[in-house]
N, C-alpha and C positions, 0 to 999 in steps of 0.2 A: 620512527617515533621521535629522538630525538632532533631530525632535520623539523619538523614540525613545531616541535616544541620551541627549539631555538628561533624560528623564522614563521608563525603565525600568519605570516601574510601574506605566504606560499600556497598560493589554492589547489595546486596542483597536490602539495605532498600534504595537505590536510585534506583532501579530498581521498587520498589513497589510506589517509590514516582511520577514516572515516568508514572504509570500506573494509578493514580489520575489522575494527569493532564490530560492525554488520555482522560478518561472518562468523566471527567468535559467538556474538548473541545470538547468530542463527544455530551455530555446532552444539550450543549450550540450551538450547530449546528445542531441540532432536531429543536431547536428553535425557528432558525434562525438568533441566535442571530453571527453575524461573527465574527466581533471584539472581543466581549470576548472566542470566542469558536479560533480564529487564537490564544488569548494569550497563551493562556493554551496548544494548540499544540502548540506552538513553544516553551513553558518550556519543556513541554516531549522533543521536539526535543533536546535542549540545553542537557538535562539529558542523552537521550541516546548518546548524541554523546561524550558525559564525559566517557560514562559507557565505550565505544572503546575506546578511548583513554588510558584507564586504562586497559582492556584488547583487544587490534587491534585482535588478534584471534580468539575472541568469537561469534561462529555463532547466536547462543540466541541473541546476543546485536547488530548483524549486521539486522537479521531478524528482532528485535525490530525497529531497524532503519530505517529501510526497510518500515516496515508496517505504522512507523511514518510517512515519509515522502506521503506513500500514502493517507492518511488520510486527510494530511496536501493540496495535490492536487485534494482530494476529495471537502473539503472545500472551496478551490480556483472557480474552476468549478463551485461549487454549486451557487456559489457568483457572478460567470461572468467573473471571475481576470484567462482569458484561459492563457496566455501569465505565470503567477505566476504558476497555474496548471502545467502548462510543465514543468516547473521548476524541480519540485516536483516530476512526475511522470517519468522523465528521471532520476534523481536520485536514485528513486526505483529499475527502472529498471537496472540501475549500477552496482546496489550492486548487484542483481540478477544474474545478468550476470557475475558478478567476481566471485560470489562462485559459479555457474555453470562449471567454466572454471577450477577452483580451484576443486572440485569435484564432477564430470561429474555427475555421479553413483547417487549423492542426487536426487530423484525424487522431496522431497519438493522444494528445488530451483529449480525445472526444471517448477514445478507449481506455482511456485510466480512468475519465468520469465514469463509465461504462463499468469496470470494474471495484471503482467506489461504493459505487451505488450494490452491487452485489454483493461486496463485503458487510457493506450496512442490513442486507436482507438475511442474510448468514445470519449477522449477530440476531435480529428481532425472530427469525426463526429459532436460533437456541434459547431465544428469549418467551419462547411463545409467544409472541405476542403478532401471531399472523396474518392481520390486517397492515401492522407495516412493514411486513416482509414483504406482501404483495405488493405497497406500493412502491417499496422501494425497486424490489424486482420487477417491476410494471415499467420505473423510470428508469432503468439500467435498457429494458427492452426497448423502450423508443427511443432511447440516443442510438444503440444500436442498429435498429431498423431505420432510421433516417440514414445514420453511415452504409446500409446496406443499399438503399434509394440515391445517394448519392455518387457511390461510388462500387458497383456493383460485384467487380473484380476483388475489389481491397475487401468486400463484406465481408467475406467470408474469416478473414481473420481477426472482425470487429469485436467478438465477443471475447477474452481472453476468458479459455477455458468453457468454451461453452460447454464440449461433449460432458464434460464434469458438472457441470453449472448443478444440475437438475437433481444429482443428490450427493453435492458437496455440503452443505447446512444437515443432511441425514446422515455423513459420515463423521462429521463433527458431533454434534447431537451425541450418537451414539458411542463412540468410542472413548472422545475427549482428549485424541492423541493428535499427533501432528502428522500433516502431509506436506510434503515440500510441494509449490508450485511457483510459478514465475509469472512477473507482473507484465503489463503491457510491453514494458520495454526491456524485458528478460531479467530482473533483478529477483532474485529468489528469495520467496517469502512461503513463513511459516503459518499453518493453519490447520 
């Protein structure tokens, strides 16, 4: 913490400090505890969005942001805060979609889009409102099945979470508690 603080410009050890927080905000939303577990993601947040700013380039720091902000709409959802969730999980899906577009060919962004778009059907599912769960769940399935057309071997691990996929939004719904799982490129998120 202190190397960070002192040297800002060190991505490596803001990058790790960044990854504290994460954790902490994720130990702290096992918990239930929100307010402390929002601070702490949104320090991560603050950090990775420094980290782009320092390098706009950097897929690592976009992906880290990425994965932040879904987190951060993980927690919202868990909470109730659907309206704050959306926020968040369109955000995700943003970035997704710009480096999709940016580099078609990345199958990882084609699966974080993939799981954007799912998190966004989650939320409109505990939203009732399931005409756009379906569609967003409809456009999670065709990026999906295109990476599955494309690349037939890798398909199978195109959908992050699928065995889950089908009544994740019904274990949410119901309980309103948290499950841990992990994003396309294993970063663990709350939901």
């Amino acid at each position: 913490v202190m190397l960070a603080r002192t040297d800002g410009s060190n991505a490596t050890w803001m990058r790790d400090l960044s990854i504290g927080h994460e954790k902490v905000g994720l130990a702290y939303a096992a918990l239930k505890s929100f307010d402390s577990a929002r601070a702490a993601l949104r320090r991560t947040l603050e950090l990775r969005q420094t980290l782009l700013k320092q390098q706009p380039g950097n897929g690592d720091w976009q992906r880290d942001l990425m994965a932040c902000q879904g987190n951060i709409g993980d927690l919202e959802m868990s909470a109730g805060h659907l309206d704050e969730a959306r926020t968040y999980y369109e955000a995700a899906r943003d970035i997704a979609s710009r480096m999709v577009a940016t580099n078609p060919s990345d199958v990882q962004w084609q699966r974080d889009l993939v799981a954007s778009y799912g998190s966004l059907g989650d939320l409109e599912m505990n939203a009732h409102r399931f005409d756009a769960a379906r569609n967003a769940y409809e456009r999670s399935l065709k990026i999906a099945g295109d990476l599955v057309r494309t690349d037939p071997r890798g398909g199978a691990h195109a959908v992050p979470g699928a065995d889950e996929r089908s009544d994740h939004a019904g274990r949410r719904r119901g309980s309103g508690g948290h499950d841990a799982r992990r994003t396309a490129d294993g970063d663990q998120r709350v939901s």
